[in-house]
GUZA-425464 format. One record per residue (C-alpha): residue in three letters; x, y, z. Coordinates in steps of 0.1 Angstrom, whole numbers, plus 5000, padded with zeros to 4 digits. Layout:
N
alaXYZ/...
END
This chain:
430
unk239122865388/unk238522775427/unk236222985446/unk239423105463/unk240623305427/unk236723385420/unk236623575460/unk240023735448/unk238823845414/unk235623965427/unk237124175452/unk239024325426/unk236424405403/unk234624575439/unk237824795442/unk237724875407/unk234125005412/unk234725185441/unk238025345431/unk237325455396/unk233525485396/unk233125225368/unk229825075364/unk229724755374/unk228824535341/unk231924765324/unk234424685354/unk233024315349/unk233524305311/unk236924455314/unk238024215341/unk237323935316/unk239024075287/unk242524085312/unk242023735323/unk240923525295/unk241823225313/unk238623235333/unk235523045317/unk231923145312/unk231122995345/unk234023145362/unk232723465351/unk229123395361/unk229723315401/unk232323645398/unk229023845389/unk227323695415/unk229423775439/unk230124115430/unk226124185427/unk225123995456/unk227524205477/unk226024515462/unk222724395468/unk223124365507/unk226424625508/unk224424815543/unk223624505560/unk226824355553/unk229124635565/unk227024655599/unk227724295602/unk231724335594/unk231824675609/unk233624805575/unk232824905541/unk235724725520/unk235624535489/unk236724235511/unk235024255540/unk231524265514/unk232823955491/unk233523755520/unk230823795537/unk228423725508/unk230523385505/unk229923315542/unk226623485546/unk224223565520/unk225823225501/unk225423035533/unk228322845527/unk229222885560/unk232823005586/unk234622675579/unk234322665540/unk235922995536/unk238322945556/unk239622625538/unk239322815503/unk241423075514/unk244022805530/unk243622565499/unk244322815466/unk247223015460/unk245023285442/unk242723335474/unk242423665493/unk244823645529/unk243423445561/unk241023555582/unk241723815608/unk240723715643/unk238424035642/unk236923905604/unk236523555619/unk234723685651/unk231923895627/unk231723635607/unk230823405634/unk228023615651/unk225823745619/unk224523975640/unk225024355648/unk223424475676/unk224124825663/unk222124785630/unk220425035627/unk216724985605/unk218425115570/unk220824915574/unk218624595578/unk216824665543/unk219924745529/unk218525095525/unk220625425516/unk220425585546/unk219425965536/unk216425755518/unk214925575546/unk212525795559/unk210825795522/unk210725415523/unk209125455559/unk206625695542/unk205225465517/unk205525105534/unk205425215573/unk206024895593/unk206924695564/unk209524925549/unk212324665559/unk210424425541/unk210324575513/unk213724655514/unk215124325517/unk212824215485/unk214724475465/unk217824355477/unk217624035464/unk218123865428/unk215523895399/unk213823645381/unk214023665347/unk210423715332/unk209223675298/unk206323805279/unk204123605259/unk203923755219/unk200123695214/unk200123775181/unk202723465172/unk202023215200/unk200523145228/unk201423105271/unk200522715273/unk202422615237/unk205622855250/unk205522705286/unk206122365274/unk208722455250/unk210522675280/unk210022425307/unk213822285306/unk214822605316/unk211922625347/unk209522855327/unk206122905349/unk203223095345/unk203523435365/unk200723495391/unk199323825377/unk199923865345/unk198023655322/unk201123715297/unk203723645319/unk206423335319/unk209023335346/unk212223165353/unk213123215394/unk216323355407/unk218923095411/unk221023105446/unk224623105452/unk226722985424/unk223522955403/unk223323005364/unk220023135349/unk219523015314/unk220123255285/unk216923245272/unk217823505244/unk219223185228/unk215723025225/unk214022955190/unk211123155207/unk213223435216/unk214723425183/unk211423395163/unk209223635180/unk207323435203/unk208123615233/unk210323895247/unk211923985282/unk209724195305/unk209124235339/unk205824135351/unk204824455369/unk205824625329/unk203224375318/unk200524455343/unk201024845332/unk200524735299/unk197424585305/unk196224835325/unk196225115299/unk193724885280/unk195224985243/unk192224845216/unk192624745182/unk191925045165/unk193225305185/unk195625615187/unk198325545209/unk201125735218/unk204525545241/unk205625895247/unk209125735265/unk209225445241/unk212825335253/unk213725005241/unk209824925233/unk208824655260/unk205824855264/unk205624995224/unk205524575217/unk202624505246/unk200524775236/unk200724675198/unk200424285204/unk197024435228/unk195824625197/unk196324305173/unk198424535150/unk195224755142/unk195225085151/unk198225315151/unk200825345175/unk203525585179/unk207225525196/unk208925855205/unk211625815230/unk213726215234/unk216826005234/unk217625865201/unk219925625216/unk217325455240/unk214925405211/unk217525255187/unk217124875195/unk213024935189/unk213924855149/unk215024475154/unk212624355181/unk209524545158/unk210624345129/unk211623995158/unk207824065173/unk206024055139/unk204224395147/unk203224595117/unk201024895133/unk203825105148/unk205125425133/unk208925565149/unk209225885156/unk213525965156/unk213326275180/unk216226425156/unk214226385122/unk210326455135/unk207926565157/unk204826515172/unk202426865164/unk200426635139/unk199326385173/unk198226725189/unk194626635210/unk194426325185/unk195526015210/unk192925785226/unk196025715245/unk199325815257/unk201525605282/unk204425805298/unk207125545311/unk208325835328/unk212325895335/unk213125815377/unk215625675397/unk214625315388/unk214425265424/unk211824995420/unk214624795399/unk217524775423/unk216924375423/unk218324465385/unk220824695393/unk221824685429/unk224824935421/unk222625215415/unk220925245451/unk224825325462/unk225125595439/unk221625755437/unk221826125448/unk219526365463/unk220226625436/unk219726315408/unk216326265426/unk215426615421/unk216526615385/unk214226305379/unk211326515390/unk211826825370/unk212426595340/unk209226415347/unk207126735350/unk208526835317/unk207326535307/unk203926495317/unk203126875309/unk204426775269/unk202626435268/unk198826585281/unk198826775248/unk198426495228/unk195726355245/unk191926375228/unk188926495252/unk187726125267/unk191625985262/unk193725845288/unk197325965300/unk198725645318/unk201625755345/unk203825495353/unk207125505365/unk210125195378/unk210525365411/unk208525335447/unk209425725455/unk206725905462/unk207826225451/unk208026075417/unk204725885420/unk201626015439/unk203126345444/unk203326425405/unk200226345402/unk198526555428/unk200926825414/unk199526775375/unk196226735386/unk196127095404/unk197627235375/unk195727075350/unk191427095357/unk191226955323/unk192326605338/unk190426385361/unk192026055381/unk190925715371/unk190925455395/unk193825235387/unk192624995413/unk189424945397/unk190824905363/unk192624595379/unk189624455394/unk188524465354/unk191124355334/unk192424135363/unk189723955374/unk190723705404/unk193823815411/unk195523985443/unk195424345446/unk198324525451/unk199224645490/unk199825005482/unk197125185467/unk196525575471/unk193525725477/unk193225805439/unk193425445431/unk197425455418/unk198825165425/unk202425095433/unk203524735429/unk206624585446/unk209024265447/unk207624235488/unk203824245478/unk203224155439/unk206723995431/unk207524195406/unk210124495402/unk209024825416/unk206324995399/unk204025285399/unk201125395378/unk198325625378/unk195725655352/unk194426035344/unk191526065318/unk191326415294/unk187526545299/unk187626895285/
END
């Protein structure tokens, strides 16, 4: 395909969103079932174009002064793709599957970039109803921040330690542009590629395959470390998911110890089985939600880490089309599901043990507020400064921008390079 039928398909695929409220990855998929004549590659810059316009969707409409499918995949070609007024306009002359011409009004807002009218939500690409809680956790650097979530992740890897090694893995990963992550001592990424750009699919790897290491974002890494899980320890991933954080914690316990994977939702926790038995980790007991429970854990855990449910506002580099659809009544569910949470997870948690708080948004209703709210409730808990934990178990490194009072931390793509990420660390002491 020319880029003229790949503008045309991903406008259609755009519609197809919008019209029918079909996640994007299933719109995608489906697209490519119906036209099997378009390659891998064809496929590939499609995505791109359809995530890249999600991505900057605000900023983009202010510029174009509308809100279509079109208007946002041209633009990202012209704009955000910096390929520039005169190369669109030649695809769109030179392939019989390209969108229409140019309008004099699109070629115009094309040409200028600028909107005077933009307002500041717009700019950091921003829902607008959330702005003024961005403002009231980054202040002058909220557009910053904004922008940072706006654009394209990396793809980060974690290092297995107990198969391999980061120096040994780099080498084998350095085709595909593996380096060393700045903060986690773990960590191997692979940078965002622009445009047309195709990241490797590093799930293809012998040390994907074998065990060796496993996708996962940096700042999931950093959490990880800072709950400081020891060989030989009770541990509890109360909202085990997937089990990036169940394999972390057991690879930081060197598979002695016991640690336990509950997850509420059976289907989250169902891929846990085949990257337990991929990861070589033999200290990790699952708990299926439908078949067990949890009384025999009761006041028994040295620790418990609560990857708690949120809007995954901190991962919109991810998943751009979920900043479009985020409600304010989803926002309040998240935080009655997370004080559910919390006030099921303390009980496990033995008189000197940890409860590590950590969530994949930058809200602070669903950060620092919880935790002032379950600290009132709960005299039995104390704060533990996450901040100093990092100065220990990080020694060297930057400390993150945004740190409470407390110590939480929140981490973000502007300030740590990494996705979005909160945690607070509460220790049980009666």
């Amino acid at each position: 395909m020319k880029d003229g039928g790949r503008l045309a398909a991903a406008i259609e695929v755009l519609e197809e969103v919008e019209r029918r409220h079909r996640p994007v990855q299933v719109a995608l998929k489906e697209w490519g079932a119906a036209h099997r004549f378009a390659g891998s590659g064809d496929r590939t810059v499609i995505g791109n174009l359809v995530f890249d316009a999600l991505r900057n969707r605000a900023s983009l409409s202010a510029i174009m002064q509308e809100d279509t499918p079109r208007a946002l995949a041209l633009a990202t070609y012209v704009l955000t793709w910096d390929k520039g007024l005169e190369a669109l306009t030649t695809v769109l002359t030179d392939d019989r599957h390209a969108p229409e011409p140019l309008s004099e009004d699109e070629t115009a807002r094309l040409s200028d970039e600028t909107s005077e009218d933009m307002q500041p939500w717009q700019a950091a690409d921003v829902p607008e109803w959330l702005w003024p809680k961005f403002e009231a956790v980054f202040g002058e650097r909220a557009v910053e921040e904004g922008r940072a979530l706006s654009e394209r992740a990396p793809v980060d890897m974690r290092v297995n330690t107990l198969k391999s090694e980061r120096g040994k893995l780099l080498k084998k990963l350095a085709h595909a542009g593996a380096e060393a992550t700045k903060l986690s001592p773990l960590g191997m990424r692979i940078e965002a590629k622009p445009g047309l750009g195709r990241m490797p699919h590093v799930q293809a790897e012998e040390g994907y395959r074998k065990g060796w290491f496993d996708l996962q974002d940096e700042a999931s890494q950093l959490a990880a470390l800072l709950a400081k899980a020891e060989p030989g320890f009770q541990v509890l991933d109360y909202c085990a998911g997937g089990g990036g954080k169940t394999l972390a914690l057991a690879a930081a316990m060197e598979n002695k110890g016991q640690l336990y994977a509950y997850d509420a939702d059976r289907l989250r926790l169902a891929p846990i089985h085949e990257r337990l038995q991929r990861a070589g980790v033999r200290n990790i007991q699952v708990r299926d939600p439908a078949s067990s429970n949890l009384q025999d854990l009761e006041g028994q855990m040295d620790l418990v880490f609560i990857d708690a449910p949120c809007t995954g506002t901190g991962v919109w580099r991810r998943r751009p089309d979920s900043k479009w659809k985020l409600t304010e009544k989803a926002l309040n569910d998240r935080i009655k599901d997370q004080q559910h949470v919390l006030a099921n997870a303390k009980e496990y948690v033995k008189i000197g043990g940890r409860l590590i708080y950590a969530t994949c948004s930058i809200l602070p209703e669903e950060n620092s507020d919880q935790v002032e709210r379950f600290l009132k409730d709960n005299p039995e808990f104390k704060s533990v400064s996450a901040k100093d934990v990092w100065r220990n178990q990080l020694e060297g490194k930057a400390e993150p921008a945004y740190v409470t009072g407390r110590g939480d931390l929140t981490l973000t793509p502007a300030s740590t390079g990494t996705d979005g990420f909160f945690v607070a660390i509460l220790e049980r002491v009666s």
